[in-house]
DRENMI-604283 format. One record per atom (N, C-alpha, C): residue number from 1; atom name; x, y, z. Coordinates in Angstrom, 3 decimals, padded with zeros to 6 digits. Example, Ala and Ser with C-alpha at 12.3 -4.5 7.8 and 13.67 -1.06 7.14 Angstrom:
# DRENMI-604283
<site 1; N; <013.190; -005.690; 007.800>>,
<site 1; CA; <012.300; -004.500; 007.800>>,
<site 1; C; <013.200; -003.300; 007.800>>,
<site 2; N; <012.850; -002.250; 007.080>>,
<site 2; CA; <013.670; -001.060; 007.140>>,
<site 2; C; <012.900; 000.030; 007.870>>,
# end
This chain:
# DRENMI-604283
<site 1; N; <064.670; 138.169; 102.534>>,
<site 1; CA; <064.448; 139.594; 102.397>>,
<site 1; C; <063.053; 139.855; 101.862>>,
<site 2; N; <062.805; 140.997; 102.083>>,
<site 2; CA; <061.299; 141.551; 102.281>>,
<site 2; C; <061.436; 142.827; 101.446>>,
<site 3; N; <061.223; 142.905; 099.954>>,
<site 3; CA; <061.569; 144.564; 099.699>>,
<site 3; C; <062.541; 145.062; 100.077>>,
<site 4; N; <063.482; 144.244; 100.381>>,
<site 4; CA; <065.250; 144.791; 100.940>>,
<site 4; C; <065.230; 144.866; 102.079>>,
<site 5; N; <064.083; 144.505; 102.934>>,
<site 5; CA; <064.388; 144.438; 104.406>>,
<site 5; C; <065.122; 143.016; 105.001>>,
<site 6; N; <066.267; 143.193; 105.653>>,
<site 6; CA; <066.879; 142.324; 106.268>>,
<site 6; C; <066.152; 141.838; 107.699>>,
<site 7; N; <066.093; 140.732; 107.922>>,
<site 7; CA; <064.974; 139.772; 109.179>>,
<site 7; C; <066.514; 139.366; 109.895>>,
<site 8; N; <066.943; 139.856; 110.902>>,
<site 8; CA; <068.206; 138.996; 111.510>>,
<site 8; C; <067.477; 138.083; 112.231>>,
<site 9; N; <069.184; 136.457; 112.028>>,
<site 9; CA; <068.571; 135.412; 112.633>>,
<site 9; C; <068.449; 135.830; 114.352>>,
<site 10; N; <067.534; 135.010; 115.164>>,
<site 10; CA; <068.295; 134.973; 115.699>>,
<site 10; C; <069.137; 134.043; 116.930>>,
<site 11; N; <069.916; 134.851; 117.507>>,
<site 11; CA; <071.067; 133.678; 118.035>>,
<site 11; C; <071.017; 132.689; 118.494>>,
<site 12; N; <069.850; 131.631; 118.708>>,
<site 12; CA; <069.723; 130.833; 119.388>>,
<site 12; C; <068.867; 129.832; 118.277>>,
<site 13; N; <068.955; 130.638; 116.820>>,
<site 13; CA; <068.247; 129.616; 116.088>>,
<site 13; C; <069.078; 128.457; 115.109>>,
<site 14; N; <068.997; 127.090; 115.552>>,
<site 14; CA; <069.863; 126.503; 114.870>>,
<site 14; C; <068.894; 125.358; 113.825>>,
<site 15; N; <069.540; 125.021; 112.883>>,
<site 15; CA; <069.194; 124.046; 112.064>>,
<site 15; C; <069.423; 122.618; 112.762>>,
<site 16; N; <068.148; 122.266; 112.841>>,
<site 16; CA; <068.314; 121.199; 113.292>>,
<site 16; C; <067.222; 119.687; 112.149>>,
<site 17; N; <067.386; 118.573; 112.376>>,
<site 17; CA; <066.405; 117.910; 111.422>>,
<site 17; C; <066.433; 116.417; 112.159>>,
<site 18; N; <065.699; 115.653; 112.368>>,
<site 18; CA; <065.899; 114.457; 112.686>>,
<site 18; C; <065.983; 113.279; 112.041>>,
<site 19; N; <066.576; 112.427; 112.181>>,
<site 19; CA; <066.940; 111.437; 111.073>>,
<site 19; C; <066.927; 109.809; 111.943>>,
<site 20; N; <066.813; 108.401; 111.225>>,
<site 20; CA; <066.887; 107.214; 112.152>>,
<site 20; C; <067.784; 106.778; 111.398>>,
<site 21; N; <068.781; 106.203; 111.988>>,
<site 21; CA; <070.023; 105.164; 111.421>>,
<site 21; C; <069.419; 104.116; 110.035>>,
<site 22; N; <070.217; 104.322; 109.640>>,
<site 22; CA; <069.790; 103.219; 108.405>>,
<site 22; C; <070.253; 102.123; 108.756>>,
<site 23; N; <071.097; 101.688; 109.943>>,
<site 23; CA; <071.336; 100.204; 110.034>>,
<site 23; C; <070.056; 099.651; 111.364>>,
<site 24; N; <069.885; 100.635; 111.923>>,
<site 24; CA; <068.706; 099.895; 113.179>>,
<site 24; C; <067.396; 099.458; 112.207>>,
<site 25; N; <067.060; 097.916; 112.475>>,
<site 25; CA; <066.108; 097.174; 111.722>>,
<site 25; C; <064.983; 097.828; 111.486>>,
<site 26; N; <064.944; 098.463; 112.866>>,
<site 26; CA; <063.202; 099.375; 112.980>>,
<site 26; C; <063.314; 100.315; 111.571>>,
<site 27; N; <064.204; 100.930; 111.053>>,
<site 27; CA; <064.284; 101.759; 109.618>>,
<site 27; C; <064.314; 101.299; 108.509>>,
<site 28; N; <063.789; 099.937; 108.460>>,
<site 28; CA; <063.379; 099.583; 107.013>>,
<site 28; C; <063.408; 100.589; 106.133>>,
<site 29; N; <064.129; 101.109; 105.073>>,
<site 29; CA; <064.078; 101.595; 104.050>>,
<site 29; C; <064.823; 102.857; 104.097>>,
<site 30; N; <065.463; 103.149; 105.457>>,
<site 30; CA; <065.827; 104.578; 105.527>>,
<site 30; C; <067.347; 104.529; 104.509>>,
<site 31; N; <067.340; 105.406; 103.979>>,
<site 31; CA; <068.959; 105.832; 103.690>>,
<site 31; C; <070.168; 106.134; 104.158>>,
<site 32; N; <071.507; 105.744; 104.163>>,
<site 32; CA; <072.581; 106.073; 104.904>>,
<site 32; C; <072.349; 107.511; 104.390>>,
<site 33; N; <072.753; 108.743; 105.286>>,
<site 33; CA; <073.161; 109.412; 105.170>>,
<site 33; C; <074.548; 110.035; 104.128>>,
<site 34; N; <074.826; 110.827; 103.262>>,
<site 34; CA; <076.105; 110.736; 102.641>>,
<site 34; C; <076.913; 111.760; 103.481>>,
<site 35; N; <078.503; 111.097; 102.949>>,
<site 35; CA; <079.548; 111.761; 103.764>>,
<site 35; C; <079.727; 113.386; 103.361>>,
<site 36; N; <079.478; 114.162; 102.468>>,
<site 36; CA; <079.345; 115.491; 102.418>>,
<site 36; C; <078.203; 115.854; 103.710>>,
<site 37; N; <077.072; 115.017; 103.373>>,
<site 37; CA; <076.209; 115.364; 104.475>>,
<site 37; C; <076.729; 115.710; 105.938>>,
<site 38; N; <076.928; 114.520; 106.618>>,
<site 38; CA; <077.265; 114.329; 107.312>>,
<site 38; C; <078.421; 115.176; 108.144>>,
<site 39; N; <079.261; 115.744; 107.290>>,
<site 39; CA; <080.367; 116.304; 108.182>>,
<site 39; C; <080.056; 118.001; 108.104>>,
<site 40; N; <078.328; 118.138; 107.728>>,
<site 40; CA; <077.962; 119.393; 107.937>>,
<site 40; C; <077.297; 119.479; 109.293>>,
<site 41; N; <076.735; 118.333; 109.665>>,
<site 41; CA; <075.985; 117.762; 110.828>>,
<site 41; C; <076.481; 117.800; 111.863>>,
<site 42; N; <076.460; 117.411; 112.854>>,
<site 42; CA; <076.593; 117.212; 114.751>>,
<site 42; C; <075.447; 116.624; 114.960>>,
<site 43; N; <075.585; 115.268; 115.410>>,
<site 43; CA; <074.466; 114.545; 116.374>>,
<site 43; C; <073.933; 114.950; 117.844>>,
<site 44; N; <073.324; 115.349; 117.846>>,
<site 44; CA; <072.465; 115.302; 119.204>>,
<site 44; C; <071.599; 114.515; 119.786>>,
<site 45; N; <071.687; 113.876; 121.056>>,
<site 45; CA; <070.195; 112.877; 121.177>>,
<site 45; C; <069.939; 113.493; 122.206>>,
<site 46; N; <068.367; 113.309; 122.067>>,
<site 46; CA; <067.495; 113.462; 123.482>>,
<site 46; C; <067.098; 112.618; 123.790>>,
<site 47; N; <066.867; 112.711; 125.031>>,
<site 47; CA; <066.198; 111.206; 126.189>>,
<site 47; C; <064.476; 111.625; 125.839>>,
<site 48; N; <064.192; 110.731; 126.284>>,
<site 48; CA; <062.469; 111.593; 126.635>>,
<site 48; C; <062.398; 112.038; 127.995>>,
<site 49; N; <061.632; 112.860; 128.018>>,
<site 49; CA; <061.169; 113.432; 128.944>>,
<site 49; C; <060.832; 112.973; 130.442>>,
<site 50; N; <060.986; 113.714; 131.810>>,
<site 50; CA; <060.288; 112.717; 132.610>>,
<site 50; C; <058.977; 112.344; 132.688>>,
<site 51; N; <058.483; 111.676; 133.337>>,
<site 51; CA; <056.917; 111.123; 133.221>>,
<site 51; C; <056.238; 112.353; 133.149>>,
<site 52; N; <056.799; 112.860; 134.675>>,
<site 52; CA; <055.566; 114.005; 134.388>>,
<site 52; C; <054.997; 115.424; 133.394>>,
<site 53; N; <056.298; 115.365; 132.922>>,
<site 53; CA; <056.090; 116.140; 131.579>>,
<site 53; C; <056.175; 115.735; 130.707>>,
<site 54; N; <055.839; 114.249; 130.050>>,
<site 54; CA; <055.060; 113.724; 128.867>>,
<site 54; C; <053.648; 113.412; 129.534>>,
<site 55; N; <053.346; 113.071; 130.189>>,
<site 55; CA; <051.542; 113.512; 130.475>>,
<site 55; C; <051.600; 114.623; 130.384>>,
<site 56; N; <051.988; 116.033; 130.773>>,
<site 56; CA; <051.056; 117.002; 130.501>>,
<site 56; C; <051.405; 117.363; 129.265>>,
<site 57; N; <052.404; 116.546; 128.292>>,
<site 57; CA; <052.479; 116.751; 126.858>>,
<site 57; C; <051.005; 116.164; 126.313>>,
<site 58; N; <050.694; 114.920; 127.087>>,
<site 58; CA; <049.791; 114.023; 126.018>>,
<site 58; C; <048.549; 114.902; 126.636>>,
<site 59; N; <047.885; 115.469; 127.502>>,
<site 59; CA; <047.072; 115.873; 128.372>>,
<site 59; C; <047.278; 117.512; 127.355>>,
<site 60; N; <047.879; 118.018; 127.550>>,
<site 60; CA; <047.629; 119.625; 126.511>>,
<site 60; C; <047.377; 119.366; 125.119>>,
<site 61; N; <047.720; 118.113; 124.828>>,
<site 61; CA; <047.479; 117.862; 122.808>>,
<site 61; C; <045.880; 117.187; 123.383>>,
<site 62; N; <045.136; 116.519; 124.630>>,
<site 62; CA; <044.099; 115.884; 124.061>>,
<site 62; C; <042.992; 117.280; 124.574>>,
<site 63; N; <043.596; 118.111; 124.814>>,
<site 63; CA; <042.537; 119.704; 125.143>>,
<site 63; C; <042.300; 120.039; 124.404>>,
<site 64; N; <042.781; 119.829; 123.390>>,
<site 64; CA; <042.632; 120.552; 121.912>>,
<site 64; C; <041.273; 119.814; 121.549>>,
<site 65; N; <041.301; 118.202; 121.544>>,
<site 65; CA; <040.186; 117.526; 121.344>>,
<site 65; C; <039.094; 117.513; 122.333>>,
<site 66; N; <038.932; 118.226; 123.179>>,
<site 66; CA; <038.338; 119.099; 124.501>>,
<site 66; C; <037.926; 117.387; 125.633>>,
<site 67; N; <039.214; 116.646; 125.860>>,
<site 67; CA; <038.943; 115.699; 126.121>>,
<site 67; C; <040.742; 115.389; 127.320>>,
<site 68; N; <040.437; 114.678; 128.055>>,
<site 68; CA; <041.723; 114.769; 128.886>>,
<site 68; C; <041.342; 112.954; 129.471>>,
<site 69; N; <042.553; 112.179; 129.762>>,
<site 69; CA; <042.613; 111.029; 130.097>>,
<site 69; C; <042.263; 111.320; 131.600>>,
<site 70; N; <041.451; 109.920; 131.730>>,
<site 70; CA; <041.040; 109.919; 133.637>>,
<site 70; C; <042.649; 109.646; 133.875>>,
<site 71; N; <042.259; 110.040; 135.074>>,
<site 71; CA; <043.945; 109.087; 136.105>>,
<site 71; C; <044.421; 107.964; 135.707>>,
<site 72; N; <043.115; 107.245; 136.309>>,
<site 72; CA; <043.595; 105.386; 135.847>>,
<site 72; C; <043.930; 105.365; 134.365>>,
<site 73; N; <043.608; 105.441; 133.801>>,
<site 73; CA; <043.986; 105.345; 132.102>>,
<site 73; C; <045.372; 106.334; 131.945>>,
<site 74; N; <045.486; 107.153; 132.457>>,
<site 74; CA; <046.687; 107.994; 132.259>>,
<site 74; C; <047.627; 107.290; 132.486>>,
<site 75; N; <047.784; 106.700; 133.900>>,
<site 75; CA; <048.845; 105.673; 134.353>>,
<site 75; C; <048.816; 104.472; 134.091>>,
<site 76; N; <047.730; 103.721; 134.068>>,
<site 76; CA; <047.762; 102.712; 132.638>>,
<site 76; C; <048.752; 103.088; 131.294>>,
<site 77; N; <048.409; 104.004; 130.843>>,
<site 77; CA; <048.825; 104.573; 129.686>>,
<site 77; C; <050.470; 104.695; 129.435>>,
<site 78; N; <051.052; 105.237; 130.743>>,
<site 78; CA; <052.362; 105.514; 130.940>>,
<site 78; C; <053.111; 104.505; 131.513>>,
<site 79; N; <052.563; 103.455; 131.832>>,
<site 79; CA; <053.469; 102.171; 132.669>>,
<site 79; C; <053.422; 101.689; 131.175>>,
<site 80; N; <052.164; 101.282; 130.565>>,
<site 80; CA; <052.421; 100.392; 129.365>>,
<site 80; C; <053.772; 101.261; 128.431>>,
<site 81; N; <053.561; 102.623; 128.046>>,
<site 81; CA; <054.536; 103.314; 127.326>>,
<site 81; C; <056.183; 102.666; 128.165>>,
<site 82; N; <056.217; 102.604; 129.347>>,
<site 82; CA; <057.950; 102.150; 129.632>>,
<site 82; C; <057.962; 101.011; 129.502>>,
<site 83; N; <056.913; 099.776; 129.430>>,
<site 83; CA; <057.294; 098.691; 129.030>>,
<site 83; C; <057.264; 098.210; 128.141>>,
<site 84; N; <056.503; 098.773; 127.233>>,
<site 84; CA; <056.976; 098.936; 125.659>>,
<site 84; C; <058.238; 099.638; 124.943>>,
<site 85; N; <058.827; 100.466; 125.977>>,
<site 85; CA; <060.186; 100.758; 125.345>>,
<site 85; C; <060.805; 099.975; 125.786>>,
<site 86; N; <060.828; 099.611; 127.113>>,
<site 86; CA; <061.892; 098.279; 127.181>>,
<site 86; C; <062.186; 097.240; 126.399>>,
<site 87; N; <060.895; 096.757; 125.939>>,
<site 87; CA; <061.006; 095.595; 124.729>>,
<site 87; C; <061.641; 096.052; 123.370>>,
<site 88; N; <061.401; 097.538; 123.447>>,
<site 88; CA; <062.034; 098.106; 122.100>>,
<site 88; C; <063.512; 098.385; 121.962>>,
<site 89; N; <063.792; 098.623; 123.308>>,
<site 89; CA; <065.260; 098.781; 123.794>>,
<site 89; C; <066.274; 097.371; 123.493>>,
<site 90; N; <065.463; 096.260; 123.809>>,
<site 90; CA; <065.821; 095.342; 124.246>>,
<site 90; C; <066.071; 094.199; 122.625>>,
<site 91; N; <065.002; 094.823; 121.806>>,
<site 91; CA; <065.264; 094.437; 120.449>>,
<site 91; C; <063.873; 092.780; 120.628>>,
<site 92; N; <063.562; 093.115; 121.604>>,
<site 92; CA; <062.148; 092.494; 121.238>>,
<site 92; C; <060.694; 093.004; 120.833>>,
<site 93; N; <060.799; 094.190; 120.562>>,
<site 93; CA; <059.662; 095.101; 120.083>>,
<site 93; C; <060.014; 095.675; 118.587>>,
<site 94; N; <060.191; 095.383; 117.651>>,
<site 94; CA; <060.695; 095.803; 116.749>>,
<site 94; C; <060.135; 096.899; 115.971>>,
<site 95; N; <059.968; 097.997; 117.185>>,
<site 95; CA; <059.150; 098.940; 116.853>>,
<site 95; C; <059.621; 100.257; 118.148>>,
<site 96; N; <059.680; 101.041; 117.936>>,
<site 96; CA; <060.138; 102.439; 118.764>>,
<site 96; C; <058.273; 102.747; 119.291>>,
<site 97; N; <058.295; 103.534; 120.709>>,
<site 97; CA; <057.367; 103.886; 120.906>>,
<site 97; C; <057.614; 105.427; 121.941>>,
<site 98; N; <057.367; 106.131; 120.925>>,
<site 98; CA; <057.646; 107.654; 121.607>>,
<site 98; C; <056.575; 108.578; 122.087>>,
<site 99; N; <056.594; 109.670; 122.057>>,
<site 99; CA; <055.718; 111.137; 122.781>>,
<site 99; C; <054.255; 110.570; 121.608>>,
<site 100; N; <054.611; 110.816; 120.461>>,
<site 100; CA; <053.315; 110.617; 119.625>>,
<site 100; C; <052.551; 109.590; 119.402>>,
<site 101; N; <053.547; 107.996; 119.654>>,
<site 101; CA; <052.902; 107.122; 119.539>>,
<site 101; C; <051.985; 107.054; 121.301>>,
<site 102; N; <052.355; 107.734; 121.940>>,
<site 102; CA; <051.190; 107.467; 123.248>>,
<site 102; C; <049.963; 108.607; 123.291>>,
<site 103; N; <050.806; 109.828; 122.274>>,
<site 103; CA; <049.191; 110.354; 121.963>>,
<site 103; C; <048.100; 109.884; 121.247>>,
<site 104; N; <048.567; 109.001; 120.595>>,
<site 104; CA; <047.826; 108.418; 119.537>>,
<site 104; C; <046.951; 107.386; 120.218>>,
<site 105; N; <047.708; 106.748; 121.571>>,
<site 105; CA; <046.579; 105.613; 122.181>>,
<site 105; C; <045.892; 106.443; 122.892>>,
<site 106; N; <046.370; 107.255; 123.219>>,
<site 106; CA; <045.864; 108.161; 124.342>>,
<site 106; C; <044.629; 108.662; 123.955>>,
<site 107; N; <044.747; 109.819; 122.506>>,
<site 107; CA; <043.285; 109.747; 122.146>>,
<site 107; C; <042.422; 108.580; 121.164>>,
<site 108; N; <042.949; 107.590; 121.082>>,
<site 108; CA; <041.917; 106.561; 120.946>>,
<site 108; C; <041.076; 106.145; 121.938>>,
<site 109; N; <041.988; 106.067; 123.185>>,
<site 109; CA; <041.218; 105.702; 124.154>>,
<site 109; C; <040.069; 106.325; 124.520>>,
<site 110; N; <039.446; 107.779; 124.068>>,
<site 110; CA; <038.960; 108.064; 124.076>>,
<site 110; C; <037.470; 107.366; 123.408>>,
<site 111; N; <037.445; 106.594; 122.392>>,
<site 111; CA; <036.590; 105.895; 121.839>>,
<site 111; C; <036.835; 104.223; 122.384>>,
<site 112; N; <037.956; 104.047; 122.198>>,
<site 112; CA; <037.724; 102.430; 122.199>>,
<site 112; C; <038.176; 101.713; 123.097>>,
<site 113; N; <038.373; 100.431; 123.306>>,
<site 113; CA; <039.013; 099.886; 124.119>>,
<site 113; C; <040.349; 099.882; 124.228>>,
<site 114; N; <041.114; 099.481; 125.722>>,
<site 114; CA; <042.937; 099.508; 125.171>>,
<site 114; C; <042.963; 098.299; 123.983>>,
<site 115; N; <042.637; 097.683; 123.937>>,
<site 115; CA; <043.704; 096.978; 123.168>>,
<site 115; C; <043.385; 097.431; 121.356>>,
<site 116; N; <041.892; 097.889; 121.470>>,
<site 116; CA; <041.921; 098.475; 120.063>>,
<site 116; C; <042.106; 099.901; 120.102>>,
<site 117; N; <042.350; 101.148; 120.794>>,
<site 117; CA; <043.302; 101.596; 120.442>>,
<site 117; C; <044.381; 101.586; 120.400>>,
<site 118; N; <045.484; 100.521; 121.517>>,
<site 118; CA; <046.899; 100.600; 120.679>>,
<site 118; C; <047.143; 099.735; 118.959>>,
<site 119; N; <045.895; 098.648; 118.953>>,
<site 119; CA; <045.892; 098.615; 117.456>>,
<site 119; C; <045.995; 099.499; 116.724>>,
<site 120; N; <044.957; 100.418; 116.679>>,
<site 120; CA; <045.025; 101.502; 115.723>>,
<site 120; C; <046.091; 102.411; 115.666>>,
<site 121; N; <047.007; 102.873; 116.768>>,
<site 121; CA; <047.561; 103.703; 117.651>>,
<site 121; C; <048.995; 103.213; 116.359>>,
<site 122; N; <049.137; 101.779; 116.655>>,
<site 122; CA; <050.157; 101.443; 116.313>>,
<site 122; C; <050.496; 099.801; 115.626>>,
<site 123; N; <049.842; 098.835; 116.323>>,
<site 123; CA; <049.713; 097.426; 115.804>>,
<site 123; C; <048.994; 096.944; 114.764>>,
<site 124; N; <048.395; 097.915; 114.503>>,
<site 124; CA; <048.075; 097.342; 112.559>>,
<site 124; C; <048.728; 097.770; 111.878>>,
<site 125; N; <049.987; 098.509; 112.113>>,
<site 125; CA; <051.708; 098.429; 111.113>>,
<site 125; C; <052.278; 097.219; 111.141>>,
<site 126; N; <052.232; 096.598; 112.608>>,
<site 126; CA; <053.340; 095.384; 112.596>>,
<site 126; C; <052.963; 094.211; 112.647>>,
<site 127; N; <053.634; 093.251; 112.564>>,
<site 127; CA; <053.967; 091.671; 111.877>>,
<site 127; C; <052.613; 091.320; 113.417>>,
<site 128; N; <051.871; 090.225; 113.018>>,
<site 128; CA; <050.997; 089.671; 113.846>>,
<site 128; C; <051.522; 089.135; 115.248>>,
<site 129; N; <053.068; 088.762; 115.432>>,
<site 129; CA; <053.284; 088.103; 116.423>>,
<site 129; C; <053.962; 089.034; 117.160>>,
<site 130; N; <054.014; 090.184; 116.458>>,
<site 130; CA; <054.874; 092.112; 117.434>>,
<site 130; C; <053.402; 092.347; 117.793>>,
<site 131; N; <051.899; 092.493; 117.030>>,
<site 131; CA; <051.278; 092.723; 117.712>>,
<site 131; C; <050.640; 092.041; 119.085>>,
<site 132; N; <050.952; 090.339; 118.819>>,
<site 132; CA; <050.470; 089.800; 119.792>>,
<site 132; C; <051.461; 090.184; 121.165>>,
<site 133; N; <052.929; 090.492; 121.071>>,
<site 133; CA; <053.841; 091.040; 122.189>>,
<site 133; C; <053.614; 092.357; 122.547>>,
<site 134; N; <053.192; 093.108; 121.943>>,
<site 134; CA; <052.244; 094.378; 122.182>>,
<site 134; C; <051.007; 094.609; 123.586>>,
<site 135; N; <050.153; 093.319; 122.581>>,
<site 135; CA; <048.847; 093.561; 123.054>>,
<site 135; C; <048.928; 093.024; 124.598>>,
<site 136; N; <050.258; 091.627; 124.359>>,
<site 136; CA; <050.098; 091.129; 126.057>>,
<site 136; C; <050.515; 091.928; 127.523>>,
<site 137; N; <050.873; 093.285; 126.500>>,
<site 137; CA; <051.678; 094.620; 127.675>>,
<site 137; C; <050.744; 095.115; 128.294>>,
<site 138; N; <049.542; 096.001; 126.806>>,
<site 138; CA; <048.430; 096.799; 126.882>>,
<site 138; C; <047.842; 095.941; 128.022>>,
<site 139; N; <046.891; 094.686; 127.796>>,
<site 139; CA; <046.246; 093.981; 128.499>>,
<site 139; C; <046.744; 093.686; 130.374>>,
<site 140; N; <047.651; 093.870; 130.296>>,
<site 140; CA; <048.359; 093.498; 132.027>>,
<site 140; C; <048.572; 094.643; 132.424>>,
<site 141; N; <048.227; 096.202; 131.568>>,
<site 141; CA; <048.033; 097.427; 132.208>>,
<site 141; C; <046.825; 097.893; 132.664>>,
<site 142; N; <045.843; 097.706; 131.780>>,
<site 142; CA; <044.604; 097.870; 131.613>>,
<site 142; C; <044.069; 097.001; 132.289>>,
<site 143; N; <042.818; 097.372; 132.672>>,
<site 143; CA; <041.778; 096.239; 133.358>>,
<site 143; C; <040.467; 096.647; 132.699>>,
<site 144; N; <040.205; 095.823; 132.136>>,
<site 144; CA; <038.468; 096.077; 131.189>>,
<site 144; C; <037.440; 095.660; 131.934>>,
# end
C-alpha cells in the first residue's frame, strides 16, 4: 500500500524461486529444503529452449555490449553448448551448462580465444581434469 492505495495483484502473477537439489553432486553445499517449506511449493521444470531461441537470447544480451557473434562462432558456440550438456547429463561433466553459462563464452569470445573464453566463462571453477574434458569439446568445435 501506497498512502492507502491498494495495487491489485495481478492474475497471472505467481511466486515463483529457483532452487538445485541438495543431493545432485553439482550442489556442493546447497541445503535440503525443509518440510514446512516444501509443502508450500509445487515443482516446475523447464527444458531449455530451442536452439533458435537461445541464440537470439545470447545475440539480444551481446547488443547491449553493441557486439553480436559471427555465424561460425555462433554455431560453434551452440554445438559445443549440447555437447557439454550431454556430458553433464550423463554425469561426466560435473558441472551444468545453461542460457548464461553460453553468454558468458559468448561474450568472451568477443576478446579471446575459445578455449580461453570458456576458461573464464566457466573452467577456472572446476577440478583440472573437468577442465581438461571441457576444453577437449571447445577445441573439436572451434577451429583456430
Amino acid at each position: 500500500m501506497l498512502e492507502g492505495e491498494r495495487i491489485p495483484r495481478n492474475e497471472y502473477c505467481f511466486f515463483m524461486m529457483a532452487m538445485n537439489p541438495s543431493w545432485d553432486p553439482r550442489n556442493v553445499g546447497a541445503f535440503e529444503i525443509g518440510d514446512a517449506d516444501s509443502s508450500r511449493l509445487q515443482h516446475v521444470f523447464f527444458d531449455l529452449p530451442p536452439r533458435s531461441v537461445e541464440e537470439e537470447i545470447i545475440q539480444r544480451r551481446l547488443q547491449l555490449d553493441n557486439w553480436e557473434v559471427p555465424p561460425d562462432k555462433l554455431k560453434a558456440l551452440m554445438d559445443t553448448a549440447a555437447e557439454l550438456r550431454e556430458l553433464s547429463s550423463s554425469g561426466t561433466l560435473h558441472t551444468t551448462w545453461g542460457i548464461r553459462h553460453n553468454i558468458k563464452a559468448a561474450r568472451n569470445l568477443r576478446w579471446f580465444r575459445p578455449a580461453v573464453a570458456y576458461k573464464r566463462a566457466a573452467g577456472d571453477a572446476l577440478e583440472p581434469s573437468q577442465w581438461e574434458t571441457m576444453n577437449t569439446v571447445v577445441t573439436s568445435h572451434f577451429k583456430e
